[in-house]
N, C-alpha and C positions, 0 to 999 in steps of 0.2 A: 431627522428621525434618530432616535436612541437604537440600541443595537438589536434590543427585544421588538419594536416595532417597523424593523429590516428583516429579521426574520421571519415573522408574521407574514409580512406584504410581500416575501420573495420566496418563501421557503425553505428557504436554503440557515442551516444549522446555525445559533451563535456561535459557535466553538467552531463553524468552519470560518464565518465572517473575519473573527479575530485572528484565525489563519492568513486570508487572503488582504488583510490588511496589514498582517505582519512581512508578508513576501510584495509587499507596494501594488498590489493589483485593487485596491479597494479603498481609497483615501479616506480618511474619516480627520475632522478635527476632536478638541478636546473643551467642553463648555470649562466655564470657572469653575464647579464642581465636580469635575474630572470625568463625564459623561464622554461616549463618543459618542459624535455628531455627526450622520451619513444625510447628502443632500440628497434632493429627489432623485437626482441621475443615475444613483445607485443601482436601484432594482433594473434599468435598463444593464445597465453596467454589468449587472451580477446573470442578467440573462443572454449577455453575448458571452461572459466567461461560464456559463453553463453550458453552450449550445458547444464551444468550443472544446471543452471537454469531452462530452461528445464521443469529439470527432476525433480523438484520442490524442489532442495537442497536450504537450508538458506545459508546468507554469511559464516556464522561460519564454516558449514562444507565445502562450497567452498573450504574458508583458509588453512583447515585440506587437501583436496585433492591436493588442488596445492603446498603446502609442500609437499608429495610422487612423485606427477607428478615430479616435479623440481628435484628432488634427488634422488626417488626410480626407479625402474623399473617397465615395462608395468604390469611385474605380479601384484607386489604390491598395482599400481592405481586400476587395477581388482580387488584384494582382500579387497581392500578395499570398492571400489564404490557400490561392488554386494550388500550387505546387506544392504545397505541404499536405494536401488534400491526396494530390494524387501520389504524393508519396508512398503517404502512409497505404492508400487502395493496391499499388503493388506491391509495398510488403504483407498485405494481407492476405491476398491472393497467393501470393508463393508458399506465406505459411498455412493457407489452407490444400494447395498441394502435401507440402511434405506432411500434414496429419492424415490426409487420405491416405498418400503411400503409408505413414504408419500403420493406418486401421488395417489397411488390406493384409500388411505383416502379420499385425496381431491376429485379423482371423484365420489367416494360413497356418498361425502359431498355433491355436485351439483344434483346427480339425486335424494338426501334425500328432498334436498330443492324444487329439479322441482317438487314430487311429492305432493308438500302438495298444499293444496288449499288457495285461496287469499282471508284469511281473512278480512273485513273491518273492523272489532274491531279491539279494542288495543290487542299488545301482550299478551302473559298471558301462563301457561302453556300447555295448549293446542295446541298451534302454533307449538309446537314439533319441533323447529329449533335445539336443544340443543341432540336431542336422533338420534344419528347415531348408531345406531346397534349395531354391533358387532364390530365395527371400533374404537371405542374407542373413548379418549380425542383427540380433535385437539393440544393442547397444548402439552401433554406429549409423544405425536406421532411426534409433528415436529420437525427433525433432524436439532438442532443448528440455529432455525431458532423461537425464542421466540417472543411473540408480542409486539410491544413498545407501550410503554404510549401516548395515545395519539393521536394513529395515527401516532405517528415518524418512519419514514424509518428504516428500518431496518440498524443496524451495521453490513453492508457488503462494500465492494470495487468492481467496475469493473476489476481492474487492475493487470494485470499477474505481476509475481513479476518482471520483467525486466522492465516495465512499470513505477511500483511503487518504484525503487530505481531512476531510471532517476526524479520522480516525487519533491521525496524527497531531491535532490540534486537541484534542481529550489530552491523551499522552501529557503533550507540553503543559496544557494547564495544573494536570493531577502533579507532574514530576517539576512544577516550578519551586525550587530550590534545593531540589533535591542534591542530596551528597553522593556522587558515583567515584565507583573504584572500579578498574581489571579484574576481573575472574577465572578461571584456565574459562574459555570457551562463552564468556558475554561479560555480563556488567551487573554486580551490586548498586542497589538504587535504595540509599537512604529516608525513610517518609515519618514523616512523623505520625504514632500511631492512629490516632484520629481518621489517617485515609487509607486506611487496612482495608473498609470494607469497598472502597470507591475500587482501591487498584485490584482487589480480588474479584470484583465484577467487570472489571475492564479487561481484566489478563484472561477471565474465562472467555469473553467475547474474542480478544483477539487469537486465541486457540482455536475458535470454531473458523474462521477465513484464513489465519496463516496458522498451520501445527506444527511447521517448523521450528516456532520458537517454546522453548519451554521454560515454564515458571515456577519459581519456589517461594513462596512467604515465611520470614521469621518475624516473631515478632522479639524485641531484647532493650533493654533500657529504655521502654518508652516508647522508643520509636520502631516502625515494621521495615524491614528489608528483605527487599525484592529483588532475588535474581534473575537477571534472566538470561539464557542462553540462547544460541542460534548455528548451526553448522558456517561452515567456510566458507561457503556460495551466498550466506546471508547477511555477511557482516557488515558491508556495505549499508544496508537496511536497518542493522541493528543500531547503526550509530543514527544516523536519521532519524528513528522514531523515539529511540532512549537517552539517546547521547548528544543529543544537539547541545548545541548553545543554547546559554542560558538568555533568558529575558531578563534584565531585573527589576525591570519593574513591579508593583505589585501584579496579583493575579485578579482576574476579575470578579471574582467571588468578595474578595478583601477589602473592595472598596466601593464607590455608590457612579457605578458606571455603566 
């Protein structure tokens, strides 16, 4: 099957395909005319790394599982999957304690405030905004969820992880070749002007699931440059989605693949 008809019969995105074949989970060969070439096995293939997904496995451990799937027996995949399985079920668990404890904060927070009366003076410490009881600090109460400077959105994502790799593989395709440099607080993204209107539909998309990062288009000699920023807590991320390594080979638009 060519790549357009592995999509089709799996559903699963082009752009995430050439993702999951770039990180070794998806083998494909290459015909004489530079096509990729996915065997039947695929769509099974692409439906245990779906399911796997899921279950909120990273790629990494994906790769570990479908090495046993591929080779080991049912038991094996079993013995293996369980404890990653129950892993992840008690950190779930726990994180859904600590946002209950949060909520119950938060609501103790809102009837601490409906109770107080509507000063017309200035603040001051009588306002008692800051004395929730027994409930403690908001801050040291709220589970992975710290305040930004600012006013800035918080460093979260909408995006389930099958979302977020199909996301990252647009990225890589739109920024293949691109020229990047340092910026105080992200990275200038070099394009030629031609995908002005590709990355300014892309950067609005990815503002509405992450709004941490923010975007600026110039357009200047031709070519459109893209900044983009991200606070401290995201930079990690920021080189991931903008700043990988390059592929150099062509991109798949470029050539009959």
């Amino acid at each position: 099957m060519r790549i357009s008809q592995l999509a089709e019969r799996s559903g699963v995105a082009a752009s995430t395909l050439r993702y999951y074949e770039e990180r070794g989970l998806l083998p494909a060969r290459r015909s004489a005319a530079g096509y990729r070439l996915f065997g039947e096995g695929a769509v099974e293939r692409l439906a245990f790394i779906t399911t796997a997904k899921r279950l909120g496995l990273d790629l990494a451990e994906i790769a570990e599982l479908l090495e046993v799937w591929q080779n080991g027996a049912c038991a094996q995949v079993k013995a293996s999957l369980r404890p990653r399985i129950d892993e992840r079920l008690a950190r779930t668990l726990a994180r859904g304690a600590e946002l209950e404890g949060f909520a119950r904060l938060l609501r103790g927070a809102l009837a601490h405030l409906d109770a107080l009366p509507d000063r017309q003076g200035r603040c001051d410490s009588e306002c008692e905004f800051l004395d929730l009881g027994d409930g403690g600090d908001l801050v040291a109460a709220s589970p992975e969820l710290p305040p930004s400077a600012g006013g800035a959105p918080p460093v979260a994502c909408s995006l389930d992880a099958a979302d977020m790799d199909e996301r990252i593989g647009r990225w890589r395709l739109l920024l293949h070749g691109a020229r990047r440099e340092e910026i105080p607080g992200g990275l200038r993204l070099s394009l030629p002007a031609g995908r002005a209107a590709d990355a300014a539909g892309l950067a609005a998309a990815e503002q509405e699931c992450c709004g941490f990062f923010t975007f600026t288009l110039h357009l200047q000699d031709g070519r459109v440059l893209l900044d983009v920023r991200a606070p401290d807590g995201a930079r990690d991320l920021l080189t991931e989605v903008f700043g990988a390594k390059e592929d150099r080979r062509a991109p798949e638009g470029s050539r009959p693949c």
